[in-house]
N, C-alpha and C positions, 0 to 999 in steps of 0.2 A: 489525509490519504488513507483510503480505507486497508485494512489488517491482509485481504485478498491481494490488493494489489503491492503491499509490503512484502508481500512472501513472494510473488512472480518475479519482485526484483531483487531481493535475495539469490531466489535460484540463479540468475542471471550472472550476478557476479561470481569471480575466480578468485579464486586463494593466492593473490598478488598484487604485491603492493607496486602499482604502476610508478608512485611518488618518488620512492624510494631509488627507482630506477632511473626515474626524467631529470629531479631534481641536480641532482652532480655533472649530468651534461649541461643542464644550463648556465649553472657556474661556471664550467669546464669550460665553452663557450664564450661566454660573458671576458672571462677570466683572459682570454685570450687576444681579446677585444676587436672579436668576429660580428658583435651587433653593431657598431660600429661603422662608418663609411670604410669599405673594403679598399687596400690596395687592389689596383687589376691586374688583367694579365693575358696573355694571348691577344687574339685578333681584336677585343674589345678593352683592351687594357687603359688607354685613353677616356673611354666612355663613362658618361656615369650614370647610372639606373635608381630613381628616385621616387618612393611614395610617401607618400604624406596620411597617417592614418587620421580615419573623420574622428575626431576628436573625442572621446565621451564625455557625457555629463560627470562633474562630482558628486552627484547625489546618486549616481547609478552602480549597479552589481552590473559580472557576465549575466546574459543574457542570448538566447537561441538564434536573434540577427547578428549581435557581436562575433558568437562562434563561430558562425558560418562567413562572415565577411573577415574576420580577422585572419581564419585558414584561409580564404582568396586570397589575402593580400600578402601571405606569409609563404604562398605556396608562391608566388611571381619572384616574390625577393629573394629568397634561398633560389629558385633556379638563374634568377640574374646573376647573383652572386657565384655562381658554381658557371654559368656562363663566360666570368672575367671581367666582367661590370665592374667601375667601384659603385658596388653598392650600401644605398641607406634606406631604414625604417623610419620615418622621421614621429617620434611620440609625444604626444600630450593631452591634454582635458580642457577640455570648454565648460567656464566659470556656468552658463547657464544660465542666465539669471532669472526666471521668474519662477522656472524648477526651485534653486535653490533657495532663492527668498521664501519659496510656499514650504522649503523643510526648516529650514532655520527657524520661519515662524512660528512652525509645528511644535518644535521643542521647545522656543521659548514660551510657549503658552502653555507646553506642561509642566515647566517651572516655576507656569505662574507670574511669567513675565511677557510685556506684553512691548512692540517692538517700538508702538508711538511713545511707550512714556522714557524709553530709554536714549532713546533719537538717531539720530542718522548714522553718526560717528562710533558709535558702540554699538549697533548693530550692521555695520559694514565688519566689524572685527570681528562679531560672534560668523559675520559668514566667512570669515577665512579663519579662525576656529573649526569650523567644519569642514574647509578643504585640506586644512592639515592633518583632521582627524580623520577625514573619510574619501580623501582627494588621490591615495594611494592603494583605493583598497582595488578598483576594477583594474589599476597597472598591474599589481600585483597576481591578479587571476591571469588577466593577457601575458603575463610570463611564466604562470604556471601552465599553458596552454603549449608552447615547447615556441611563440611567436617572437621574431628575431628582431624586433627594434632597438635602434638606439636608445638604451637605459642610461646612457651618460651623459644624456644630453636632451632631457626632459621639458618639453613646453608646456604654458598654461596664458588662459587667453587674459587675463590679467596679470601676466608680468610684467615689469617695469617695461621691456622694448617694447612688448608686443603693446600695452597703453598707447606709447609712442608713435607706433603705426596707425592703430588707430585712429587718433587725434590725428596725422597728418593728412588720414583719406578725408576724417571732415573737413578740415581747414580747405582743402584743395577744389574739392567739392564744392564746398561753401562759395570758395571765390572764383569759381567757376560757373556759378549760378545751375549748379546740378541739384544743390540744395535749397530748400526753401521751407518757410514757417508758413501757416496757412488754417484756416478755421475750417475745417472739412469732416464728412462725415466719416467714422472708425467706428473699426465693431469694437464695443467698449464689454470687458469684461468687469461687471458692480461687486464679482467677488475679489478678483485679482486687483480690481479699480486701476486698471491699466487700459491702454490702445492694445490691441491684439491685429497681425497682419492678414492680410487676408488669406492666405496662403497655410496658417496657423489655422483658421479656422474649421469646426469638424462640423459636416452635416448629420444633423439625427432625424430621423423619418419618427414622425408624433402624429398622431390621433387627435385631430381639433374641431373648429367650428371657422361657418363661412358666415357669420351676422348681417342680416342688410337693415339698413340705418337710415330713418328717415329725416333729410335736413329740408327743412322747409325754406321757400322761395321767399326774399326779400317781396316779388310783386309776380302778382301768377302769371302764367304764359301759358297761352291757349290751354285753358281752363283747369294749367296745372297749378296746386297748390307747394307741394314739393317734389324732391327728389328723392331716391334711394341708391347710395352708397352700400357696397359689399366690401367688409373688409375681414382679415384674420387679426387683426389687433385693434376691437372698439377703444383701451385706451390712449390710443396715441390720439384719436381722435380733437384730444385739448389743446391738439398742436398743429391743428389744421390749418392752413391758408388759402388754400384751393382745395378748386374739386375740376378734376379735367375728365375730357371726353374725346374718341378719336375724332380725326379731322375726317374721315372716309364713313363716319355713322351719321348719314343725313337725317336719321329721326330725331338727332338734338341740336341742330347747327341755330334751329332757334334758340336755343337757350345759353350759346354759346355768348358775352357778353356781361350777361345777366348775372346774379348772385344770390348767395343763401344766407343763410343767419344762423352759425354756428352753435348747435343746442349746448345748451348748459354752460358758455362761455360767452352768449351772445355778441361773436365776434361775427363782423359783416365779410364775406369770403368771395370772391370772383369762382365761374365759372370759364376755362377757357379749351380751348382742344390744343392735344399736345399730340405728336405720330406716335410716343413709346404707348400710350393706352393702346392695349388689347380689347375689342369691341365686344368681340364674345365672352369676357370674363365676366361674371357678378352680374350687375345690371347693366354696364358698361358707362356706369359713371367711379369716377376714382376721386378718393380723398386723397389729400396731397399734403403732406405732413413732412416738409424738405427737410428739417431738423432730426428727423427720426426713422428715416430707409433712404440710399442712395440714388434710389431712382427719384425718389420722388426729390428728391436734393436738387439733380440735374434738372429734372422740371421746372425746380423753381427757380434755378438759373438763369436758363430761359424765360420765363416769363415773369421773373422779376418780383416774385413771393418772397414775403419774410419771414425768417427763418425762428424758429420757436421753440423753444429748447424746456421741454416740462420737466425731464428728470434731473437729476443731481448723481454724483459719481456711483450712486448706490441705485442706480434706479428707482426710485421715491421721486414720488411727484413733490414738486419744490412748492415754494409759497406763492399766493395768488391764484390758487383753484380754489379755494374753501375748501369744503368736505375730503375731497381728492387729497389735499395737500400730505404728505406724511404719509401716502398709502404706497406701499409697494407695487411694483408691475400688474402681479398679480388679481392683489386688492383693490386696486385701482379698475382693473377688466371687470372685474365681477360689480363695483360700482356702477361703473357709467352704463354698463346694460341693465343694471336695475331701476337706473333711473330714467332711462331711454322709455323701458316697459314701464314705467309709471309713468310718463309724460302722454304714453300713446306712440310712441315713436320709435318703438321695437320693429320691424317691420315682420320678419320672422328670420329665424335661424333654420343651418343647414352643417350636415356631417361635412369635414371635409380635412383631409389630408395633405397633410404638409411639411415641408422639409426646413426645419430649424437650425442657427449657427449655435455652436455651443464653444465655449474655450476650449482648446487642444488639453490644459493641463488642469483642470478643475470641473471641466463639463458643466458650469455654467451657461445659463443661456445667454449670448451677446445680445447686445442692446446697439441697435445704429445708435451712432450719438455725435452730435454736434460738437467739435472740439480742436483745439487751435494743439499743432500737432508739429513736429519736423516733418518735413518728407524728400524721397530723393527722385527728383526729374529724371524717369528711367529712358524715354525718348532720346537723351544725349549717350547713354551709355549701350544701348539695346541692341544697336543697329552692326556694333564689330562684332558682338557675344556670337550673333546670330549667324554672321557671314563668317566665321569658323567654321562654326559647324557645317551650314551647306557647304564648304566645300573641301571639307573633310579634314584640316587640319585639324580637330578632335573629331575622333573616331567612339562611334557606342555601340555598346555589346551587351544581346542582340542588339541588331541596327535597329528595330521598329521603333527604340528610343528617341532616337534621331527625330522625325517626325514628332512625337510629343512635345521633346524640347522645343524646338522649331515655333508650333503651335501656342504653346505655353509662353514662349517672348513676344509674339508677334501681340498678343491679349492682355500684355502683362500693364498693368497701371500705375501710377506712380505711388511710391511704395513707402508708406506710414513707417518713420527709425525709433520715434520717441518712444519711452515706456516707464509708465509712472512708477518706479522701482527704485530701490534705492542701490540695491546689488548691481552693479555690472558699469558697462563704460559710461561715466558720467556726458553729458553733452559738451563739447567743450565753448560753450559761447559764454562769455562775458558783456553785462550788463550794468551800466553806470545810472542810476536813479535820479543822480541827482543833475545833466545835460543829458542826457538822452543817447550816451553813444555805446555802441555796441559792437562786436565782433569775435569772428572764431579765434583760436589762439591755438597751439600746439602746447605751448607752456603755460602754466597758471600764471593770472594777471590778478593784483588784487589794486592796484591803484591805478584809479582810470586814465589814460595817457592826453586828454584832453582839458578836463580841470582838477585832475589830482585825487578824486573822489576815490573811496572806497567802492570796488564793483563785487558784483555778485557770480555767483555761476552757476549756470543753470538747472534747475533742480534734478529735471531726469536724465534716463539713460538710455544708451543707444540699446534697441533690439539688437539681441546676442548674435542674429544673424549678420549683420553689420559687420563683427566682429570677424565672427569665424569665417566671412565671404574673402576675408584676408590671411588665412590659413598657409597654404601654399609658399607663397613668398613673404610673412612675416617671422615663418618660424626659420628662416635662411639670411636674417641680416639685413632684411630691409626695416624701415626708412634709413638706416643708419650710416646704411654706405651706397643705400640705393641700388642700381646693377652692377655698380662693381663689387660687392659684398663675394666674396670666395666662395660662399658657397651657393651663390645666386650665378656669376659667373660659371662655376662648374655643373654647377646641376639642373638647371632653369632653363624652360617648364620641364615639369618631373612625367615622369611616364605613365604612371596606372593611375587614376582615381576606382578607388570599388565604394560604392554605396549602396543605400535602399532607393527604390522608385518612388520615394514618399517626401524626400527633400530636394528632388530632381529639382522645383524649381527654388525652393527657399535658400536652397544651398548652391547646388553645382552651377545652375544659370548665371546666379551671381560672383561666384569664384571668376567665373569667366568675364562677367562685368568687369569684374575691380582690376583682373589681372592687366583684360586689353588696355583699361585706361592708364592705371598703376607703373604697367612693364611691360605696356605693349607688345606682349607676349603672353601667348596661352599659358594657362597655367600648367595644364596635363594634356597628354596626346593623348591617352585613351581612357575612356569611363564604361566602367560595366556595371551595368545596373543588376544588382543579383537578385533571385527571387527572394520574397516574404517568407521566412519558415511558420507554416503554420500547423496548427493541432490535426493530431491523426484523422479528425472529421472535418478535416475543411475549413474547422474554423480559426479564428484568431488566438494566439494561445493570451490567457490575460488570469491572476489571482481571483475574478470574481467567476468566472465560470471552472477553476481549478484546473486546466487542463494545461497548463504551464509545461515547461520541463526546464530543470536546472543542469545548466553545461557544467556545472561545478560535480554534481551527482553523478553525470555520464562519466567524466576523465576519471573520477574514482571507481566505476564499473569498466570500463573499457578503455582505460587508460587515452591516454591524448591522442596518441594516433591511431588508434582504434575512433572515437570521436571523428577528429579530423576526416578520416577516410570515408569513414561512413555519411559525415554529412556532405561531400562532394561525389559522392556516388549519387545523392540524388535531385541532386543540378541536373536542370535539364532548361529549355528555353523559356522551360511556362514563366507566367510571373510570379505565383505562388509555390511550392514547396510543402508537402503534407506528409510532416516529419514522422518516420518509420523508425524506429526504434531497433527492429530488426534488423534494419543495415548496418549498425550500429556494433551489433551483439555477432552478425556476418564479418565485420573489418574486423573485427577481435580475434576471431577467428585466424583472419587472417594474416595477420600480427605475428599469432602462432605460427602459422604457416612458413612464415620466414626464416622464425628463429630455427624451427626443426629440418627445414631445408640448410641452412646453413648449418647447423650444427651436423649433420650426416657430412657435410661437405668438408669440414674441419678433422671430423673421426676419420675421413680417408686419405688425408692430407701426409700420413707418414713419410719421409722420407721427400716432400715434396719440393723441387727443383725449381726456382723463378726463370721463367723464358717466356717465348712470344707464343701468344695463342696458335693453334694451326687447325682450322678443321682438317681433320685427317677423313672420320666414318661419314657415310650420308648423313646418321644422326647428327654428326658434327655441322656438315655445312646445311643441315635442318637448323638446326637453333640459331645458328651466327645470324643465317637470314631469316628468319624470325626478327630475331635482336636488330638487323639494322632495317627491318620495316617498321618496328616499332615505334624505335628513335624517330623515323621520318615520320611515324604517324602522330607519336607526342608533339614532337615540334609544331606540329600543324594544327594541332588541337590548342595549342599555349596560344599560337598565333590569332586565334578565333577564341580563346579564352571561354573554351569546353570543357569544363572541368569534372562534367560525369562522364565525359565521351573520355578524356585523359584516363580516369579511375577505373573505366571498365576494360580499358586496354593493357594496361597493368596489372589488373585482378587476373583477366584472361593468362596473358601468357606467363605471369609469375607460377600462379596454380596450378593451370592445365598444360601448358607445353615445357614447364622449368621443370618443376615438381613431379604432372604424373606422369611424364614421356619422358624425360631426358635424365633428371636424374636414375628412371628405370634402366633404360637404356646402358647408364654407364655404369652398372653394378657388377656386370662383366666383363667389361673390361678393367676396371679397377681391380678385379681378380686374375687377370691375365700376365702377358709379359709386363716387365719392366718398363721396357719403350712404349707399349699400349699407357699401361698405366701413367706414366709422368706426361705422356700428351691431353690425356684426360683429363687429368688432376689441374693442370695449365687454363684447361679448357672452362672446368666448372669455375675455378677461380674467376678467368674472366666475364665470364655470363652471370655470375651471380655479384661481384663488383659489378657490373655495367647497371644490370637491375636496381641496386642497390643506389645505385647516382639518382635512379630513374623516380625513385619512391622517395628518395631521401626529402624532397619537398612537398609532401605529402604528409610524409609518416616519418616525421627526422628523428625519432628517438630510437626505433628498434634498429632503423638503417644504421647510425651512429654506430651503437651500442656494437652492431655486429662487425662493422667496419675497418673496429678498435681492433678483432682478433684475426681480423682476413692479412693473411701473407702476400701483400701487395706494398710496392714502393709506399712509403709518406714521406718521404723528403721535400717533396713541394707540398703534400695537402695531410697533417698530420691530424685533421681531423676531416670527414665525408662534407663539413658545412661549408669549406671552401675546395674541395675536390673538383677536377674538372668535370662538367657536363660532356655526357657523349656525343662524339661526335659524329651527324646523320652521313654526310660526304666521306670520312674516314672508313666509317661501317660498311658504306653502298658496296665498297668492294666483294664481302660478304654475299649479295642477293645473289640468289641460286633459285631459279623457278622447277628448276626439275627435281635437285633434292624437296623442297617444299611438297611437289606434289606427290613425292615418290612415300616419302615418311607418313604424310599426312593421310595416305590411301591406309600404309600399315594402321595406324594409330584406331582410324574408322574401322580398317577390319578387326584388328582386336577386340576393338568396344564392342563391334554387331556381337563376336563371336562369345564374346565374357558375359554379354547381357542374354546371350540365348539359352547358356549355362544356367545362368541367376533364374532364370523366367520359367525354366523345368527343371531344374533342381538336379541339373547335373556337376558332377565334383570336377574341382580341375585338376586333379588328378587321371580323369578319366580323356585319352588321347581322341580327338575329333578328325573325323574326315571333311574338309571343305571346299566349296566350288566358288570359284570368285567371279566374272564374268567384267568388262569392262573393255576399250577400245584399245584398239591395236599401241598406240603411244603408251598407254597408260599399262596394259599391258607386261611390258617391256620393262619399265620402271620398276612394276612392283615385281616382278619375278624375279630383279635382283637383288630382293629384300625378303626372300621366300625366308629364309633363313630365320630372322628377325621376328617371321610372324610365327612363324614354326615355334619356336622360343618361346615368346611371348603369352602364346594362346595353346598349348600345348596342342600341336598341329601336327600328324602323322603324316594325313596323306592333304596332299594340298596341290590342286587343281588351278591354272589364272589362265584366261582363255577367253577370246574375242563372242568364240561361237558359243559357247558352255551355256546349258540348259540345264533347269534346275532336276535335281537329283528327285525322286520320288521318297516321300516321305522326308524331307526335311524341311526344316523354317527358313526365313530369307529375313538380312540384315539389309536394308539402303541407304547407302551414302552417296556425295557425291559422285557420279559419274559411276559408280559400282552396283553391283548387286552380290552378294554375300549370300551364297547358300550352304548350310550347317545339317553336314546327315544326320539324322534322328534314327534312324532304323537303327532298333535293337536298344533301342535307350530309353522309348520314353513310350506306355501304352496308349494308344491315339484316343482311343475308346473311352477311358478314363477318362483320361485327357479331356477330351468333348467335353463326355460328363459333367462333369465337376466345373468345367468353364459356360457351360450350358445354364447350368445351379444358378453359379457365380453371377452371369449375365444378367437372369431373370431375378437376383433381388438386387443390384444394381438398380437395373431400369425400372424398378417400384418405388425403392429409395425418392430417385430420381425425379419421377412423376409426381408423389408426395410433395416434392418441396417444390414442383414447380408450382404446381396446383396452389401449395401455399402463398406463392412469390405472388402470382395472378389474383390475389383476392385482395380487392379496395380497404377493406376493413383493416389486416392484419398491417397493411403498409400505412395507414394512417395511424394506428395506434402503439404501433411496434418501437421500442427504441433502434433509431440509425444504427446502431451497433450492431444489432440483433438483425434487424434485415442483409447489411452488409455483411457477417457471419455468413447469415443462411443462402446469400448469395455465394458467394466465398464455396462454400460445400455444395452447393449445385453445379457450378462449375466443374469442381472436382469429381465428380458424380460420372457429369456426359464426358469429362475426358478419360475415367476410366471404363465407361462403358466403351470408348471407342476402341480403348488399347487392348478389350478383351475379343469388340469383336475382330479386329484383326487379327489377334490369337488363334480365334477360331479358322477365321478365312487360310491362316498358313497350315492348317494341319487339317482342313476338308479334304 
């Protein structure tokens, strides 16, 4: 991190130790054993409100997806829980296993150990080794983050039950004929030397070549001696069997039949037509290599080609090629085109671009590869996943997921479990050597139950997603007691799933597999796919382009709910998220904001009396109903799971109607009578408690903290994290449309009048005369609030009037439904005035011109860094908006 950007984030932080502050509520918390399935209470007291967090890896730290999806799912459960829910966080880690086998082997090679010489059994323990050492450290972060899960009751995807479950889904599978063993093609990763699923694998856009390849004709046809083949991989070419051609290209239907004589392998190869060939592609003859791409697999299914397997788990061409033999992928390409070109049978090469698999977790390039595999027959299971969702018994948020899901099952293929691993769920089949019998097992079999033999068991392991597709209901008591397990009875299916759009179908499609067939029950009614948090430019945040950010770094600058707020303020429907920093350093803010709100509300609290709220003044029944449109409009925002639209509802009215109207409002009467003041004093307590419910899921450490010292009943809720949620139908009573408009016209007119002040540098000390102008209703309203604004905006002579024309010589404020005129006469020199706004104008709009002239030129935007145009954009903006606010300026005082 460079020394500039150490010192911007220095500035940033506050002389306060957030830690110090969070830490003792989560004990406090914990202590109480509030993470915990909650007793309920009220109308939902029966009910029970259940998520299940996606698991993390062991090998993983927080990170900017976990923050952001852990505050979702921590912000649902705290308002369930304050709802009356019994609610649960349910927590744990997923073993991972080709992550973690690629860390484990990492170290043990820098010990100098190496994992084949040590074997199976002692490298199964150095990986749980590492999950002891490093399997609590992201729990650890997700509780220093203030996130409410059950810490008592911690799952991991190889614990003894959860084993258990697994091995039941195969065995059942198994004998259901869902599963099956099978020689098919998998994208084979030669570093990991595992099957990789398809769903796992990452496309890389690469810069290659289009070769075309001359195979000469066993016997000419119509005067041809050979043919030319275009391919992107002349090495596979060893593994050729066919060469096909469309059935719809009547220029080779002659040669259809016929055969070639395979260069450099002198293997004799059918020509045949098959529909998948594209005629326009290459030359529109296709080599056909079934052992080594899946299309061409399926082709030779069809037509009955055999199947040819050159590489070995490393992709090394194997023995029986001569020269080739021993040559990597690579090495091998670069061969056989030298030897094409020195045969004569290069035909020529062409640029050409294309989209490669690479392994999700080592970015090696996959290899199609012939290979006898597990797989599970997704046709039996696909058909319930699916008819859920259409018809809406899982609900997705936004819905346009829905459709992808949908899409995604309807395409989805039968789906590769094995993985050549040693870490992770073994297979459970059993194998007898010496008569031939075999089968799945729940429990280890070591003597064959047919002639007594010693059996085996299977060497590899199920894909982790196998595993964690059984999350939901394994970590609640299944297989063990099946649907009646207590907490599967009580809680099942659980309500929220939140994940990334990037395991939609590895993970969530199959959750819903296992559960319909499992427990013939969805597992969650609703799934929100949250957006990607990505780098302030768009991009992906990753250590190799450094534009990362550590949630760890944020909660220590902006403490957790400073974090928390600020990354749900910029939830919006996009997919992506192009993390702002400054909302961040904004929620901190207002964090502050709280605390100093509440603490004025504390310093006035003398002498103060517990009773039942009453709005007494307009102000009064201005906020109430505020306060219970709010509640109806949070409610409706949770129910739609908007969670920027929630954040900016709350910034709003805690800020601007709590803070800079209402606690203004009541600072005179809190100086007034006795009676004034204890209805007051009643009044803020309630509004700022109510608020306080409101945030507590959000921002639970400052709501908490302030909660502790509010002179409010806690007999039923002695801490905010089981408090009741407000209630929207309780509050309706509250709505008042006419104080609402009455207050909120004051509020506008004091703003026009305070900013008319600020804008010509008049003191507010000095008393204004003002014209208000507006309709008869509205009128009415605000004239009974003359008083207020008189007050407020130190107002002498004040005007409010259907017919009112503006005064000569004054500026004009507009708000809703009003027009605001402010006499200037005698206050402010016009002529100057002008002047100097005249000035002003004319280097504005040069400013202005300069940088657009800049923006518009080809060169500067092609070689500019994005930063630096987005800047100079940023400030052009800001340019013509102040050029407009001035010529307005002008226009009020021509």
């Amino acid at each position: 991190m460079s020394e500039e950007k150490n010192n911007e984030q220095a500035k940033k932080r506050v002389d306060y130790d957030f830690a110090a502050h969070e830490r003792p509520l989560i004990e406090a918390w914990e202590k109480q054993g509030y993470f915990k399935r909650t007793p309920g209470f009220g109308e939902h007291e029966g009910d029970a409100y259940t998520i299940v967090i996606p698991p993390p890896n062991i090998t993983g730290a927080l990170h900017m997806g976990h923050a952001l999806n852990d505050t979702i799912q921590d912000t649902c459960i705290r308002r369930a829980r304050m709802q009356g829910y019994q609610a649960r966080w349910i927590l744990g880690t997923d073993h991972a296993g080709i992550a973690t086998q690629t860390k484990v082997d990492k170290k043990l090679a820098d010990e100098g150990i190496s994992r084949l010489e040590i074997g199976r059994e002692a490298f199964v323990e150095a990986c749980y080794d590492w999950y002891r050492e490093y399997g609590a450290t992201i729990v650890n972060q997700i509780k220093g983050m203030g996130c409410s899960c059950d810490y008592s009751d911690e799952h991991f995807t190889l614990e003894p039950a959860y084993v258990k479950a697994v091995r039941q889904v195969f065995v059942d599978w198994y004998r259901d004929d869902l599963i099956y063993r099978g020689k098919r093609i998998v994208n084979w990763c030669p570093s990991c030397t595992t099957a990789i699923a398809d769903d796992e694998a990452e496309y890389v856009d690469e810069a290659g070549h289009l070769w075309y390849l001359r195979y000469p004709l066993t016997e000419p046809v119509d005067g041809m001696d050979y043919i030319v083949v275009a391919t992107t991989r002349p090495e596979t070419m060893l593994g050729d069997t066919g060469v096909a051609v469309s059935p719809k290209d009547e220029s080779k239907k002659a040669l259809v039949g016929r055969s070639v004589m395979l260069p450099l392998v002198d293997r004799e190869i059918p020509i045949f037509s098959d529909f998948h060939v594209d005629p326009e592609f290459g030359t529109g003859f296709v080599k056909v290599t079934p052992a080594h791409d899946p299309n061409d697999y399926a082709m030779g299914e069809r037509n009955g080609l055999e199947r040819i397997n050159i590489f070995d788990e490393n992709a090394v061409v194997v023995e029986g090629y001569g020269e080739f033999s021993g040559m990597t992928r690579d090495e091998a390409r670069e061969a056989v085109v030298a030897k094409f070109e020195e045969l004569g049978l290069l035909d020529h090469v062409e640029e050409h671009d294309h989209s490669v698999m690479t392994c999700y977790r080592c970015h090696t390039k996959l290899e199609p590869w012939l290979s006898e595999q597990w797989f599970v027959a997704v046709d039996g299971l696909k058909r319930d996943a699916a008819r859920v969702v259409e018809d809406g018994s899982v609900a997705f948020y936004p819905e346009r997921w829905k459709q992808v899901y949908l899409d995604w099952m309807e395409n989805l293929k039968d789906w590769c479990i094995s993985r050549q691993l040693w870490w992770g769920h073994r297979i459970p089949m059993f194998y007898c050597d010496a008569c031939g019998w075999e089968d799945a097992s729940v429990e280890d079999i070591e003597v064959c139950p047919v002639c007594g033999a010693p059996v085996r068991q299977d060497d590899d392991v199920l894909d982790t997603w196998f595993s964690s597709q059984l999350w939901p209901f394994a970590t609640m008591g299944w297989p063990e007691a099946g649907m009646d397990a207590p907490e599967i009875k009580l809680a099942y299916p659980t309500q929220v799933l939140s994940t990334a759009r990037d395991i939609m179908g590895l993970w969530v499609a199959r959750m819903v597999m296992s559960s319909m067939y499992c427990c013939k029950e969805i597992p969650f009614e609703n799934v929100i796919i949250h957006p990607t948090v990505m780098a302030a430019d768009g991009k992906p945040m990753s250590k190799s382009r450094g534009n990362g950010v550590d949630p760890l770094r944020l909660m220590e600058d902006y403490g957790a709910d400073g974090m928390r707020f600020g990354l749900l303020m910029q939830v919006t429907g996009a997919q992506d998220l192009k993390f702002n920093e400054a909302k961040l350093e904004s929620s901190r803010n207002f964090a502050n904001k709280i605390r100093n709100a509440a603490r004025f509300v504390m310093m006035n609290l003398d002498g103060f009396e517990p009773g039942e709220p009453e709005p007494v003044t307009p102000a009064d029944r201005w906020i109430f109903s505020r306060l219970a449109g709010l509640v109806a409009r949070i409610d409706g925002a949770f129910a739609r799971f908007e969670f920027g639209e929630i954040t900016r509802e709350l910034y709003t009215f805690f800020w601007n109607e709590f803070c800079d109207w209402y606690i203004e409002f009541s600072k005179s009467r809190l100086n007034g009578s006795a009676e004034d003041r204890a209805a007051c004093q009643r009044n803020l307590v309630f509004v700022l408690d109510t608020a306080l419910r409101l945030l507590h899921p959000i921002m639970p450490f400052v709501t908490e903290e302030i909660y502790q010292e509010l002179p409010v009943d806690k007999a039923d809720a002695p801490y905010l994290i089981i408090a009741s949620w407000p209630d929207a139908s309780a509050l309706a009573r509250y709505v008042d449309a006419d104080a609402e408009r009455a207050i909120t016209m004051v509020t506008e007119t004091v703003s026009g009048i305070r900013s008319t002040r600020s804008r010509y540098g008049i003191t507010p000390k000095t008393a204004l005369s003002v014209v208000v102008k507006a309709d008869a209703h509205d009128v009415e309203l605000l004239d009974a609030q003359r008083q207020l604004v008189a007050d407020m905006a130190n107002v002498d002579d004040l005007v409010i009037a259907a017919d009112a024309e503006k005064p000569a010589e004054s500026g004009i404020a507009l708000a809703a439904g009003l027009e605001v005129y402010i006499v200037l006469a005698g206050l402010v020199d016009f002529e100057a005035e002008r002047a100097r706004l005249e000035k002003e104008r004319a280097k504005v709009a040069a400013d202005a011109a300069k940088l657009e002239k800049k923006l518009s030129n080809p060169g500067f935007l092609a070689k500019a860094a994005p930063e630096i145009v987005e800047k100079d954009r940023a400030k052009c903006t800001e340019l013509t908006d102040m050029l407009a606010r001035i010529e307005g300026q002008l226009a009020e005082i021509w």
